[in-house]
C-alpha positions in Angstrom: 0.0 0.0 0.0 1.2 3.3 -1.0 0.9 6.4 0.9 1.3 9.5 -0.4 2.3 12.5 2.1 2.0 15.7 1.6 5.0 17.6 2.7 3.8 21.3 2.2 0.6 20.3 4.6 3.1 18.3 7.3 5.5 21.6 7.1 2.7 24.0 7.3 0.9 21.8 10.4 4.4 20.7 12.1 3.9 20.8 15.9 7.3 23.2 16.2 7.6 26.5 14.4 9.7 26.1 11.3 11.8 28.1 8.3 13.4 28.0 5.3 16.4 30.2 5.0 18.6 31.2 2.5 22.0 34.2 3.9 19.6 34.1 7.5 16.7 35.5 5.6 13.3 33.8 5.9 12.6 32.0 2.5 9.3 30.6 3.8 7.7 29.2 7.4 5.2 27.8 8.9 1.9 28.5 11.0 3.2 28.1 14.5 6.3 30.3 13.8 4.1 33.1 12.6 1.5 32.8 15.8 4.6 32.3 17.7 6.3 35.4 17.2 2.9 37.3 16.9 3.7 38.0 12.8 2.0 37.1 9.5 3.9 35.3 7.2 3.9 37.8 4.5 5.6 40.0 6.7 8.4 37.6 7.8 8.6 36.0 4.1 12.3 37.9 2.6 13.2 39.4 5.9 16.6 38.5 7.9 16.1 36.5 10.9 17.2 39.5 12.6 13.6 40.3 13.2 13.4 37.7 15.5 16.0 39.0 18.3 15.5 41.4 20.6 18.7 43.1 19.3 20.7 43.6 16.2 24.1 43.0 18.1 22.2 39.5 19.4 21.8 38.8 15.9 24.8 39.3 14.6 26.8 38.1 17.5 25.1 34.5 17.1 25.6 34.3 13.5 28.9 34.3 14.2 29.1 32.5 16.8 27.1 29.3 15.1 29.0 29.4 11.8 32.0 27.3 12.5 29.7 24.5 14.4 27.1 24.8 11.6 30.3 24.3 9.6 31.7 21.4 12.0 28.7 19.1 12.4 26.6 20.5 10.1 23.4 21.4 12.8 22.8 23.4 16.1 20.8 23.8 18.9 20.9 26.4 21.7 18.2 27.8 24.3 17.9 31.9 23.6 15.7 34.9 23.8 13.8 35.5 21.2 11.5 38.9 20.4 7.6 38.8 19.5 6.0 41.0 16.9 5.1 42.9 20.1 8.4 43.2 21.3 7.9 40.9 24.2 10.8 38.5 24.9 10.3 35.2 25.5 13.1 32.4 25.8 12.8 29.9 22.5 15.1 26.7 21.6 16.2 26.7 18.0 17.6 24.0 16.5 18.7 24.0 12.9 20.3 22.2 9.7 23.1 24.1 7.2 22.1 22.1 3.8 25.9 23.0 2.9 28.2 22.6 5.9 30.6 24.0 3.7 28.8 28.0 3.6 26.3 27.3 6.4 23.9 30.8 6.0 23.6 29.7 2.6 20.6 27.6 3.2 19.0 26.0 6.3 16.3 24.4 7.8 15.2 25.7 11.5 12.8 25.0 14.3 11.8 27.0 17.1 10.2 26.0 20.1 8.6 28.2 22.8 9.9 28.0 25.9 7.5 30.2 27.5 5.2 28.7 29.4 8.1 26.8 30.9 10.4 29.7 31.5 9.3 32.8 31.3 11.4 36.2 31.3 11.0 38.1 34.2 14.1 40.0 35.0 15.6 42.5 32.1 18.5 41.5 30.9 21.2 43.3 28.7 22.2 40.9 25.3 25.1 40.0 26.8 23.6 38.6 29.9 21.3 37.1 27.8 23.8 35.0 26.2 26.0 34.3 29.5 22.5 32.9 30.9 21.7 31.0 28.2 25.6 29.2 28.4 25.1 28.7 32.4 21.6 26.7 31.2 23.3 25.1 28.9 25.8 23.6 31.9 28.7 25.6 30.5 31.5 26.5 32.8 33.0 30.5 32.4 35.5 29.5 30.3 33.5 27.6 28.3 31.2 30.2 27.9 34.0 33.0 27.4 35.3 30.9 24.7 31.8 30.5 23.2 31.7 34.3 23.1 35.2 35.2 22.5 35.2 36.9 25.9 37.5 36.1 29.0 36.4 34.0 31.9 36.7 36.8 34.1 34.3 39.0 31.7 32.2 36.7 32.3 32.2 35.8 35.9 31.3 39.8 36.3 27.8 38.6 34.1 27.7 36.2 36.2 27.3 38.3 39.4 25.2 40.8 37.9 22.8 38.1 37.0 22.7 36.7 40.7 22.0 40.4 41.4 19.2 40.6 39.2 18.0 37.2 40.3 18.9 37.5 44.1 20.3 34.2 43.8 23.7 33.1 46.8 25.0 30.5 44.4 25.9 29.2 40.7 23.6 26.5 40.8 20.5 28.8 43.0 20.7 31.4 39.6 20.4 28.5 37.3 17.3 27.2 39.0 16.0 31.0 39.0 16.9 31.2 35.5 14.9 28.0 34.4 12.0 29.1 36.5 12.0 32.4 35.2 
């Protein structure tokens, strides 16, 4: 028996929000990525996926910083704010796919999943200590992360203590727990 599936009906109903890309610009994507970010698709169809970030530098600083893993193993995956149509911020894991390992922005395949409900943004956070909180979830020690970000360990022990500020949290593992809840 022979099933035929229709792939534009599976991408368009996919339980994750998902894109095409081509140079970080949105070629097409689906339902849940536009009710997701609070945007219609003709409005996200042809623009850079900077219109997803809070900021420009968060943008460009992850583009650079995926590249040469993209261009490694070929995918990645990360846990990051991410900005709504509204300009809400909401924390989003993005996992995606370089179709040429070789130029990885040259074309991809993405999906986005809302973190929200799980862990929501409370606390305002510079894009810096976005990204230092986003490594520490991701078990990363300082110098991991400062090599991740091409910063020094020390750099980033001082985002470190400003986030335990922010989060009133005594310890390492106390501002993780904050950070997951929120």
């Amino acid at each position: 028996m022979q099933t035929d599936i229709d792939y534009r009906l599976a991408f368009d109903l996919a339980p994750v929000g998902l894109v095409l890309s081509r140079h970080r610009s949105i070629v097409d994507c689906n339902a849940l990525l536009c009710e997701m970010f609070g945007q219609p698709r003709e409005l996200l169809i042809g623009q850079t996926f900077q219109v997803l970030y809070p900021s420009q530098e968060e943008y460009e600083r992850t583009g650079a910083r995926i590249a040469p893993i993209l261009n490694a193993r070929g995918h990645y995956a990360d846990d990051r704010v991410m900005k709504r149509g509204n300009g809400e911020t909401f924390w989003c894991h993005v996992t995606g796919r370089a179709l040429n390992r070789a130029s990885p922005h040259e074309a991809g395949i993405w999906s986005f999943l809302d973190l929200s409900s799980r862990r929501p943004v409370k606390a305002a956070l510079t894009p810096r200590e976005r990204e230092v909180a986003a490594s520490l979830l991701e078990g990363h020690t300082s110098k991991e992360i400062g090599r991740l970000l091409s910063i020094s360990h020390r750099t980033v022990e001082i985002y470190r203590a400003r986030l335990m500020r922010k989060f009133k949290a005594a310890t390492s593992a106390e501002l993780v727990h904050k950070l997951m809840a929120g």
